[in-house]
Every structure is written in C-alpha cells, then in structure tokens.
C-alpha positions as CSV (number, residue, x, y, z in Angstrom):
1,X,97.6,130.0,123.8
2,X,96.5,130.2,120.3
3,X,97.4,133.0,117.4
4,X,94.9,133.7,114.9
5,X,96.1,135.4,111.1
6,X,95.0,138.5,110.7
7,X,92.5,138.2,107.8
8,X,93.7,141.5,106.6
9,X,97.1,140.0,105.4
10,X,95.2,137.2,103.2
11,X,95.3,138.8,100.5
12,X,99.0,139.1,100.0
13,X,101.0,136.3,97.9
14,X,104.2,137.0,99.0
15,X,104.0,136.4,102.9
16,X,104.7,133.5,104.3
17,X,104.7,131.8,107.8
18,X,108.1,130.4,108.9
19,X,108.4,127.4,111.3
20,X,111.1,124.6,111.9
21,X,111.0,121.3,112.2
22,X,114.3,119.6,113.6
23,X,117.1,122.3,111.6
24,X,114.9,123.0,108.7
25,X,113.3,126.4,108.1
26,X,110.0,125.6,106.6
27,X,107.5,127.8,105.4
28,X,104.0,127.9,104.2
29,X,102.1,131.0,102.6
30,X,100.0,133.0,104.5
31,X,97.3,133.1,102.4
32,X,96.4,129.0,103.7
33,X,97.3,129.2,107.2
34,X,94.3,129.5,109.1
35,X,96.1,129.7,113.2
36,X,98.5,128.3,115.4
37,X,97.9,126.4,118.3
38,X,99.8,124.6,120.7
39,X,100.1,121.4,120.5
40,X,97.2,118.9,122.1
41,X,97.2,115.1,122.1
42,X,96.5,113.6,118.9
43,X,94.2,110.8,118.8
44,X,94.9,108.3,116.2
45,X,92.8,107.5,113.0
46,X,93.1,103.8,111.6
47,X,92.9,103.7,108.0
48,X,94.5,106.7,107.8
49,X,97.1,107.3,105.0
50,X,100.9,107.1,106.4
51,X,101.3,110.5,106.3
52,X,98.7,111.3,109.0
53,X,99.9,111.3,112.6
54,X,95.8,111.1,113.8
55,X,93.7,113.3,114.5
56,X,93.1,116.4,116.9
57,X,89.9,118.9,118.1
58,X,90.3,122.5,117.3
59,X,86.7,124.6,118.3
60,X,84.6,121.4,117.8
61,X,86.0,120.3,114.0
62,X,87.9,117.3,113.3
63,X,91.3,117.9,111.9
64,X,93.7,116.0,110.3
65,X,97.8,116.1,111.7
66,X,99.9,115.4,109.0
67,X,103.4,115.1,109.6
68,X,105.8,116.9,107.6
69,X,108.9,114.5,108.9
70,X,107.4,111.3,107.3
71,X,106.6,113.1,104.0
72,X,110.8,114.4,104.0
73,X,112.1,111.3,105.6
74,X,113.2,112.8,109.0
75,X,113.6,110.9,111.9
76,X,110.0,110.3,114.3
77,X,109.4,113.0,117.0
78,X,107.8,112.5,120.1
79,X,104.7,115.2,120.7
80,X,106.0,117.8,123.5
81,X,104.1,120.7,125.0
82,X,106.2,123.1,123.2
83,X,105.3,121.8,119.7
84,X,102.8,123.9,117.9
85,X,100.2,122.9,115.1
86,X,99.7,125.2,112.4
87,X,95.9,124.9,110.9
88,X,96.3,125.2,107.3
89,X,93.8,124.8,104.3
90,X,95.3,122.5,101.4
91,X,92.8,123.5,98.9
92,X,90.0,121.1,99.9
93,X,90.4,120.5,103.6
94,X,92.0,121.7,106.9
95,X,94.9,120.0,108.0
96,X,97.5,120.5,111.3
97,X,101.3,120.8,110.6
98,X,103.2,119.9,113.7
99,X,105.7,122.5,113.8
100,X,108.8,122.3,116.5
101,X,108.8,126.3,116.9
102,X,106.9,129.1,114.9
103,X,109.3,132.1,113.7
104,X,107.5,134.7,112.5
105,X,105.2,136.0,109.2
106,X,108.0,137.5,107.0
107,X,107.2,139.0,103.6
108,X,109.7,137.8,100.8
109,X,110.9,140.7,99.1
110,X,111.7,140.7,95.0
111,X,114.2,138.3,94.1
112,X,114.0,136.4,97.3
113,X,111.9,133.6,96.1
114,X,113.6,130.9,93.6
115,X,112.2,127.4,92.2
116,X,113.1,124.4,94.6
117,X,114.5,122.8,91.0
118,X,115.6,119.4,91.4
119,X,118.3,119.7,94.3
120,X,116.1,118.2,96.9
121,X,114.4,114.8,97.2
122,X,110.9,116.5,97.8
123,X,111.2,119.6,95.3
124,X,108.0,118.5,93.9
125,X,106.5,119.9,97.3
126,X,107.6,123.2,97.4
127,X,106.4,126.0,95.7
128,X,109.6,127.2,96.0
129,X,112.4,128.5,98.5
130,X,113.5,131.6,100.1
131,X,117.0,133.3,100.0
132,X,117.7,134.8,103.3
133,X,120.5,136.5,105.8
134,X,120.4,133.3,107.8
135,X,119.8,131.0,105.0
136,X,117.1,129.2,103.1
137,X,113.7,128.4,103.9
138,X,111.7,125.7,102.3
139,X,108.1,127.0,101.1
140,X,105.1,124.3,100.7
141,X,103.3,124.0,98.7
142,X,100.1,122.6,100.7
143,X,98.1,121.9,97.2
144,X,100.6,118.9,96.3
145,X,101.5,117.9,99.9
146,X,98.9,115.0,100.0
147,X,98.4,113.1,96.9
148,X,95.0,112.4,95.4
149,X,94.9,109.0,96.2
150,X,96.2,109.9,100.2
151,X,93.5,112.4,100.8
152,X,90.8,110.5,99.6
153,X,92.1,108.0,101.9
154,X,92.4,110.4,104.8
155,X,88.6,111.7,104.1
156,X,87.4,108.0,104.1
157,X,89.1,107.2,107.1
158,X,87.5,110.5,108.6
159,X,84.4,108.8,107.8
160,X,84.2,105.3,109.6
C-alpha cells in the first residue's frame, strides 16, 4: 500500500507529518515529504556514509534509507513488514526515513511550535518541536540531517 501527499497541502509551512520511531514522536514538514510506502528490503550500498542503512527501489529511482536511530543514538532495528519509509526531499536529493508507524498530517497551530534549544543531544537537527495534548514531537529538519561531507559521500557511493 502506498500514500501519496496531496500536492494541494505543499504549500503550507506549518503541517507536518508525524511518525515514531521506538517511543519518539518524530516529525517532518509536509512541504518535503514526497509518500509513504511500506517498507521493502533494502539492499546495501558499500561506501555509503554510516548513516545510510542501503538502498531501496521506489517506481524505478534509486533511493537512499537513512536511518534516523544511528543519527540519535538509538538502539539497531531489525526491518519488519509493518515498518514504513517515508520518501522525503532533503533539499538536493530523495531520501527514505524508516519510520516504525506513521500517525497522521497534523497542522501546528500558533504557539505550538518552539526552538529545540540545547536540551537534546541532536537540537542542531530539528527545526524545532511541537507542544501537544500527548506531548512533544520532534520536527527535522531534513536540510541539516546529512552533513556536507556525508551526502557527497552518499552521492559518490550511488555512483560506483
């Protein structure tokens, strides 16, 4: 099964698609997330920078599955068929997040939305985090996720 975004929604900053990976609440905004698939084998790319799990086919393009747990320091997860992969633009290529479960598309409403400061290890990350009824959830910041060094890497590697 696969869920495309509604192009009409692109436009709007302040949506954002929710996801978790272990207990986290994770987030990424709309405007970069391109579907969400479920999860296929993932082929592995030598050369690759740490941060890339391997590689996967989505429609006949070669994309990249980066893995949000090695960037945070959470423990390795074994692929299961209930994973999903969100394909997400950073800027200057597609990547796939592997997500455990997708929530929803939630829209942050005025205040909602603070700087991830200092508090957390990986602050530098986010673009910021979300204040809601059940909590907080973290927002990327896709642009900053791979350095510039790591995707030149990765694009090299996607080469040979």
């Amino acid at each position: 099964m696969e869920y495309k975004m509604d192009d009409s929604f692109h436009s709007v900053t302040d949506q954002i698609v929710t996801f978790t990976i272990d207990e986290l609440m994770l987030a990424l905004p709309l405007s970069s997330v391109k579907r969400v698939i479920h999860a296929v084998e993932i082929t592995r790319l030598p050369r690759a920078p740490e941060i890339v799990a391997g590689i996967i086919n989505v429609r006949g393009q070669i994309i990249p599955v980066v893995d949000i747990r090695k960037r945070i320091g959470l423990r390795r997860h074994e692929l299961s068929p209930s994973d999903n992969f969100i394909i997400a633009n950073t800027g200057t290529l597609d990547v796939a997040i592997l997500a455990d479960t997708i929530q929803d598309v939630r829209t942050l409403l005025p205040g909602q939305l603070s700087d991830a400061g200092g508090a957390l290890p990986f602050a530098e990350l986010l673009s910021g985090v979300a204040k809601t009824e059940n909590g907080l959830i973290l927002i990327y910041d896709l642009n900053r996720f791979l350095s510039l060094e790591e995707e030149k890497e990765l694009i090299s590697a996607m080469r040979t």
